[in-house]
C-alpha positions in Angstrom: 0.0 0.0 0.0 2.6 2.4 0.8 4.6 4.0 -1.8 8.3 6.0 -1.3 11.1 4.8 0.8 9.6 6.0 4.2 7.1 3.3 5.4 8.9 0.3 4.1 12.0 1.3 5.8 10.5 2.1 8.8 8.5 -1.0 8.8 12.2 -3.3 7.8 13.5 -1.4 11.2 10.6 -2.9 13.1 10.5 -6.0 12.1 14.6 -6.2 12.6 14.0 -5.3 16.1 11.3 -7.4 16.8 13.9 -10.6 15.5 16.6 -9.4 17.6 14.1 -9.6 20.7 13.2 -13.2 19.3 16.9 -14.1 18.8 17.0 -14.4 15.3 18.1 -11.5 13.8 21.2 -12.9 12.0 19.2 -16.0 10.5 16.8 -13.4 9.1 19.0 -11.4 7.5 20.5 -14.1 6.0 17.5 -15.8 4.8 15.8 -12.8 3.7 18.8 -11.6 1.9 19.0 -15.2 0.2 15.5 -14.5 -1.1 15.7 -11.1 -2.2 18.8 -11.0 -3.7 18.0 -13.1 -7.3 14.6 -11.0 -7.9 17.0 -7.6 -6.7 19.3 -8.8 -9.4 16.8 -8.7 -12.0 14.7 -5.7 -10.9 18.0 -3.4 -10.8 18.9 -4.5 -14.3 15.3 -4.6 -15.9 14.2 -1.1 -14.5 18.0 0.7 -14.8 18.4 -0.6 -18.5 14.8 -0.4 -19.9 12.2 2.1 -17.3 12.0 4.8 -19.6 12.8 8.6 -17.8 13.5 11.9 -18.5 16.7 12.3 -16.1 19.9 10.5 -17.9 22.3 9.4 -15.8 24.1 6.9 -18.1 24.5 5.4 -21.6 25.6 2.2 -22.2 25.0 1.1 -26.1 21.3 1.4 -26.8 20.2 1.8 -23.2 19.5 4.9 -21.2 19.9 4.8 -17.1 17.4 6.8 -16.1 17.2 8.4 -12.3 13.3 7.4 -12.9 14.3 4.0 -13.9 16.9 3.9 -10.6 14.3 5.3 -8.3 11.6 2.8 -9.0 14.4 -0.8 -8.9 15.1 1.2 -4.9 11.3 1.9 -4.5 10.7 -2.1 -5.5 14.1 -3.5 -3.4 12.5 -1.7 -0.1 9.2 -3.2 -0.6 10.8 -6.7 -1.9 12.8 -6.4 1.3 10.3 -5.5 4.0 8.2 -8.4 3.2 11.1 -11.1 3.3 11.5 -9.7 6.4 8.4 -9.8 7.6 7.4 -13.3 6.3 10.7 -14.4 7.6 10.3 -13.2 11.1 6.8 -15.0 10.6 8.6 -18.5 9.9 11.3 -18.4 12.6 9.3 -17.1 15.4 6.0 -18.7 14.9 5.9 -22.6 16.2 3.7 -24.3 12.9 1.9 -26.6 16.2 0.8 -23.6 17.8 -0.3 -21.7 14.9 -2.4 -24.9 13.8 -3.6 -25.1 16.8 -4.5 -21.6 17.5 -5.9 -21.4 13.9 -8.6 -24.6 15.0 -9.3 -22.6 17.6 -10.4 -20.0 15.9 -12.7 -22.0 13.5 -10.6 -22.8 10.8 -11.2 -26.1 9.3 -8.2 -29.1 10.4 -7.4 -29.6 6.9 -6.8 -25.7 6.1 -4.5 -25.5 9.4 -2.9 -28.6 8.5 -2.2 -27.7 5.0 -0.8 -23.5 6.5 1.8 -25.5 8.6 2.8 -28.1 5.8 4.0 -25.3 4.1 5.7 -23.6 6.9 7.7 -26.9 7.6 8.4 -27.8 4.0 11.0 -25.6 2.7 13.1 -26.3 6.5 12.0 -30.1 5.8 13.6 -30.4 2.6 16.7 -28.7 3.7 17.3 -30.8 6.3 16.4 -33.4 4.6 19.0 -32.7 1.2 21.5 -32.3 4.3 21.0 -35.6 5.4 20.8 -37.2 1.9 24.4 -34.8 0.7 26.2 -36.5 4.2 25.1 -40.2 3.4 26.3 -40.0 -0.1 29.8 -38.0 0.7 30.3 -40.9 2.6 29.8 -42.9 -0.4 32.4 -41.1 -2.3 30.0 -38.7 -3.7 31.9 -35.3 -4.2 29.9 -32.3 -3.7 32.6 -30.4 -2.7 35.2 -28.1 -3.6 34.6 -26.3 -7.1 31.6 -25.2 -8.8 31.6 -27.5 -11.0 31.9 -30.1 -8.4 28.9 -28.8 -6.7 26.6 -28.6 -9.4 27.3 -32.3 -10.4 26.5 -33.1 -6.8 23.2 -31.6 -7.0 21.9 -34.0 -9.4 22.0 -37.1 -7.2 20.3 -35.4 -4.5 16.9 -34.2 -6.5 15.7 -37.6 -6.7 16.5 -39.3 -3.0 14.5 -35.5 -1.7 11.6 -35.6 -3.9 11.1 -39.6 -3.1 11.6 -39.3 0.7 9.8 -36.3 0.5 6.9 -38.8 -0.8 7.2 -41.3 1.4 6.8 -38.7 4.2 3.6 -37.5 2.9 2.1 -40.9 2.9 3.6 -42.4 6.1 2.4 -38.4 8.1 -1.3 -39.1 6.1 -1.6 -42.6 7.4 -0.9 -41.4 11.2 -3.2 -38.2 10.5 -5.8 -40.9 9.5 -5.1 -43.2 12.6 -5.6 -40.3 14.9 -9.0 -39.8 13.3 -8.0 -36.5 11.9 -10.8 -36.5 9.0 -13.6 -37.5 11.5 -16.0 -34.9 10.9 -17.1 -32.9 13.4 -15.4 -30.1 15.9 -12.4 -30.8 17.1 -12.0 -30.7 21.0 -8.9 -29.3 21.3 -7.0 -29.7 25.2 -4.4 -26.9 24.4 -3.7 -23.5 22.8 -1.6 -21.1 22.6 -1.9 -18.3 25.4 -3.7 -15.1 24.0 -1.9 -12.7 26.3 -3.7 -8.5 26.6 -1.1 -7.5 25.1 -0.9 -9.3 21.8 -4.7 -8.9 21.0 -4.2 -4.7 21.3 -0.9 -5.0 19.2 -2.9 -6.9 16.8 -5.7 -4.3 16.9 -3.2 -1.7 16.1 -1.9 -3.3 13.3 -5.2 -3.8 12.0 -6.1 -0.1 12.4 -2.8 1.5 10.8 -3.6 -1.0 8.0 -7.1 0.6 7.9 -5.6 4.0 8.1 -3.1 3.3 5.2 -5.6 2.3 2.8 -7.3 5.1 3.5 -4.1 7.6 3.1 -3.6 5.5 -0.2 -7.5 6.5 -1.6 -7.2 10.0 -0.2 -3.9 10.3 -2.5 -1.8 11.6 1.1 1.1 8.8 0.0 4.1 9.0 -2.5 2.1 7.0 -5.8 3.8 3.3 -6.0 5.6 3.3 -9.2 
């Protein structure tokens, strides 16, 4: 919702904060900066080489920098940026059991919660999992090691054994989901949830209102335009 450099910013300082609080402000760096970084690459090129703008700044061949186009690649990194962050923080803070559980108890159906902390757990799953799979078969004699090209031949073997065990833990997790009767239909008793502290329902209200508010800035035109 909110164009310029100003809110985005101000909303990456928050959320850093809030992970160093947590403990896990240099995991989210890293990870977010692992995420961003491709899409920055390709944003800075695309909008420097072809965003059309009336302030040159450079020419290389048949392309023009623009300041416009150089503006709008920062205006998109900031955004790009505040919501790895965020959806970062999300991941490494949140425990996927409590969220599924909190999420029952709020009348969301088993099968939605179920499937909101499957995908949590999937991308950590699979990365521990290739971890696991990469230190059998180095012990095997597999090199995945050393040079690039080393590595990249040493990715190959791993894509099968992770997609199959990833499989074969789908089906062996539905069967105990199906022993515990988790498709009985029905409401759920549930014997625990997360605590639901003062505190976190009128930060939650806040949030919700200076959402509120921003959409309305955004209609009323008081915000930068988003590029």
């Amino acid at each position: 919702m909110a164009g310029g450099y100003l809110v985005p910013m101000a909303l990456i300082v928050i959320v850093l904060a809030c992970a160093a609080v947590a403990g896990v402000l240099h995991r989210l760096v890293r990870v977010s900066l692992v995420l961003t970084l491709p899409i920055a690459i390709s944003v800075i090129l695309v909008s420097a080489l072809t965003r059309p703008g009336e302030t040159v700044l450079l020419v290389l061949g048949p392309f023009d920098i623009t300041l416009e186009g150089i503006d709008f690649a920062g205006q998109t990194l900031v955004r790009l940026f505040a919501i790895s962050t965020a959806i970062g923080l999300f991941t490494l803070a949140t425990d996927p059991r409590a969220f599924v559980f909190d999420l029952e108890r709020r009348g969301l159906s088993p099968r939605f919660a179920f499937i909101a902390a499957a995908t949590i757990e999937a991308v950590p799953a699979m990365a521990a999992r290739a971890g696991v799979i990469a230190a059998a078969q180095r012990s095997r004699g597999l090199d995945t090691e050393g040079s690039l090209r080393a590595r990249l031949r040493g990715v190959l073997p791993l894509v099968g054994p992770v997609l199959l065990s990833s499989l074969t833990e789908v089906e062996e997790r539905s069967l105990a989901l199906e022993v515990r009767a988790f498709g009985r239909p029905g409401r759920r008793h549930l014997l625990w949830w997360p605590p639901d502290r003062p505190l976190e329902r009128v930060a939650r209200w806040l949030l919700v209102a200076a959402l509120a508010g921003l959409v309305a800035a955004r209609l009323l035109g008081a915000w930068p335009p988003i590029p």
